[in-house]
N, C-alpha and C positions, 0 to 999 in steps of 0.2 A: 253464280252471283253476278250481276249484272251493274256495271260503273257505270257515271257520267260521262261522255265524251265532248269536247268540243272541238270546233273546225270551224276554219274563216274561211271564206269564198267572198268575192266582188263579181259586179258588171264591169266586165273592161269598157264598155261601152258607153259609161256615164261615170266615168274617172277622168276630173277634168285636166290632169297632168301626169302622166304615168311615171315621167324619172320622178318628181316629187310624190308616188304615192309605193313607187317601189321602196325609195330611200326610205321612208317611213316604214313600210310592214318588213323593210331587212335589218332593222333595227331590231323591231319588239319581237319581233319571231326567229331573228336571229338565221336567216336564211342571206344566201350569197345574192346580192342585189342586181347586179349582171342579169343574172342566171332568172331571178325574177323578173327583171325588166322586162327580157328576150319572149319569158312565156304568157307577160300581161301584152306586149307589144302584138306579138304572133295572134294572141283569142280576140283582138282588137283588129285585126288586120281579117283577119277571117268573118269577122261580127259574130261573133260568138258570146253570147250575155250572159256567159257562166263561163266562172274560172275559180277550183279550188286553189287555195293559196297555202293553207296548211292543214293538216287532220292530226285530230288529237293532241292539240295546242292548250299548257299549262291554266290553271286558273288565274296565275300572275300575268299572261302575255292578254288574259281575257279580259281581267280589269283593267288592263293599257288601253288594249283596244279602246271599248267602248266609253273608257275616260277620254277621248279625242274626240268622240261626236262626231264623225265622220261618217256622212251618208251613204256611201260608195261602201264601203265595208258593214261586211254582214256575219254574224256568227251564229253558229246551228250546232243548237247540245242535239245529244241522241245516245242511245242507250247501248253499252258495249258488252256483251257476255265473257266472263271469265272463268274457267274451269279450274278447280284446287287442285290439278293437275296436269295442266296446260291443257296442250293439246290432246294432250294421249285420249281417246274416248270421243271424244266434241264431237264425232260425227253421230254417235250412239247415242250417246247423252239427248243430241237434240237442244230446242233452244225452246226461247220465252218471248214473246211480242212486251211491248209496253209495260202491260197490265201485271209483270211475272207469272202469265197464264201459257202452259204448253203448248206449241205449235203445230200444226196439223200434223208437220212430219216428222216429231219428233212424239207425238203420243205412242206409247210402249202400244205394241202388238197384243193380242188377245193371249194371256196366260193360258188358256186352255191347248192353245197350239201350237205353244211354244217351248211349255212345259214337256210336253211327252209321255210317255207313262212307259211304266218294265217292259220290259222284251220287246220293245216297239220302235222304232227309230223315226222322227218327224210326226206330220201330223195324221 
C-alpha cells in the first residue's frame, strides 16, 4: 500500500535571514534551531540551493507551512510504499511507481522457471 509523504526543503541561498527562518521552521517542525541554523548556515556557506529540512513532516506542520506564504520554503509530497508486514519481504515484494503499476525489478520471474517440476530441481 502506498502513503502520502511530505518533506520541506529551502534554497539557503535566497533565504533573506537565516536565524529568522531557522526560529520559524524549529518551531512548526519542532526541530532544535541551533542544530538548524548551523546546517542552513553551512548549505549557504558552501552555495548549495538545496537543503532538506525535514522528511516526512505531519499534515498539521504542512498546513503551518504553507499558511505563512513564505517563498523560501518549499514542500514536496511523494509516495511512500508500506508493506502489512514491514519489512520482512520488501525486497521480494518489489515496489510500485506512481501509477500503483509494478516496477521493472519487482515484476515476479517467469512461473515456468521458477516453478520446477518432480524429480527436477531448478530450471
Amino acid at each position: 500500500m502506498s502513503v502520502r509523504t511530505d518533506s520541506v526543503y529551502l534554497n539557503p541561498l535566497k533565504v533573506p535571514d537565516l536565524g529568522v527562518a531557522s526560529e520559524i521552521l524549529s518551531l512548526v517542525l519542532k526541530l532544535d534551531r541551533a542544530e538548524l541554523y548551523g546546517k542552513m548556515k553551512a548549505a549557504a556557506d558552501n552555495h548549495r540551493g538545496f537543503l532538506w529540512i525535514k522528511r516526512n513532516i505531519s499534515p498539521e506542520e504542512v498546513q503551518s507551512l504553507r499558511n505563512m506564504h513564505l517563498e523560501w520554503i518549499a514542500v514536496q509530497s511523494a509516495s511512500q510504499r508500506h508493506y502489512p508486514g514491514g519489512l520482512l519481504a520488501a525486497h521480494v515484494l518489489g515496489g510500485v511507481d506512481f501509477e500503483e503499476k509494478a516496477t521493472p525489478e519487482s515484476r515476479r520471474p517467469s512461473t515456468t522457471c521458477c516453478a520446477g517440476s518432480l524429480g527436477r530441481r531448478g530450471c
